[in-house]
C-alpha positions in Angstrom: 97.4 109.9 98.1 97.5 107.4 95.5 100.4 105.3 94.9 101.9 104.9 91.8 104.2 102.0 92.8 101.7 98.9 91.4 101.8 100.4 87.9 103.2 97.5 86.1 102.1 94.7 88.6 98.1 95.6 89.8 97.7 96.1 93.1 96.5 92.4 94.4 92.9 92.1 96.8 93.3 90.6 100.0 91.5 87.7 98.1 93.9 87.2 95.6 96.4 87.3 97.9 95.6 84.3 100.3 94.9 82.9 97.0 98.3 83.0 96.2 99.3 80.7 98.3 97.9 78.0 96.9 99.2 78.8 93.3 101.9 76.7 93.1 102.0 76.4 89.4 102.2 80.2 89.2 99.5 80.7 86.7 97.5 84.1 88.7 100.1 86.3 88.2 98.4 89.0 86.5 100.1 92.5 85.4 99.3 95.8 83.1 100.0 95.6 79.4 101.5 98.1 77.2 101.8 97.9 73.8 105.9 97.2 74.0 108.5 97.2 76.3 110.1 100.8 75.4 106.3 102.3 76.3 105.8 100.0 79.4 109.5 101.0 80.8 108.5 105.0 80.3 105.5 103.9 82.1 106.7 102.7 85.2 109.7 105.4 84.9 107.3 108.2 85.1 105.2 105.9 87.7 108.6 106.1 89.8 108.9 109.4 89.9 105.5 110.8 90.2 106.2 108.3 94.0 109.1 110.4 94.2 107.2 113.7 94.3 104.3 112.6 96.2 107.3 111.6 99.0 109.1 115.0 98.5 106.3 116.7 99.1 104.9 114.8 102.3 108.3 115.1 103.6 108.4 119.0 103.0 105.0 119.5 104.6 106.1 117.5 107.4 109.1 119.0 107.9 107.3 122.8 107.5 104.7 121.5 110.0 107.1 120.8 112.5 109.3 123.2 111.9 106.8 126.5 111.0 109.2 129.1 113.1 111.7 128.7 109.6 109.4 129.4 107.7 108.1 133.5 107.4 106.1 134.9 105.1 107.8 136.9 103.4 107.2 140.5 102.0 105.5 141.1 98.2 108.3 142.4 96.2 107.4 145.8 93.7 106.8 144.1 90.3 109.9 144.3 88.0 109.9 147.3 85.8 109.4 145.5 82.3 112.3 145.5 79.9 112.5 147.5 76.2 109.4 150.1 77.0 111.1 153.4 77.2 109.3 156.1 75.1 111.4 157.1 72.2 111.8 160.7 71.6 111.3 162.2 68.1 113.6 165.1 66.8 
């Protein structure tokens, strides 16, 4: 599963990151542009909660995988008669 929470900062290499370290003038920090800040804040917004999702739905499958006597399959409803197609009767 891909994380989405690095969108605005890129995710640093091992590399980079002992690097780091010895960056003391703080000149390696490196980040993903947008074009403004309105764009770049809906960016990371949606970022957030795309995470959000991905946890929801680990945490459902999890929970149904441990769980799996709550969950039945349930029977196939008839489908719903459709609305508005009674035949008209001519006098």
């Amino acid at each position: 599963m891909r994380s989405h929470t690095f969108y605005l900062f890129g995710m640093p290499s091992v590399l980079t990151s002992i690097g780091s370290i010895m960056n003391l003038g703080g000149t390696g920090l490196y980040c993903n542009m947008a074009p403004n800040g309105a764009i770049a804040d809906e960016m990371a917004i949606r970022a957030d909660w795309m995470t959000v999702g991905n946890d929801m739905r680990a945490a459902i499958s999890q929970f149904r995988s441990e769980h799996p006597d709550l969950f039945v399959e349930q029977p196939k409803a008839a489908p719903a008669k459709p609305v508005g197609t009674k035949k008209l009767r001519r006098r």
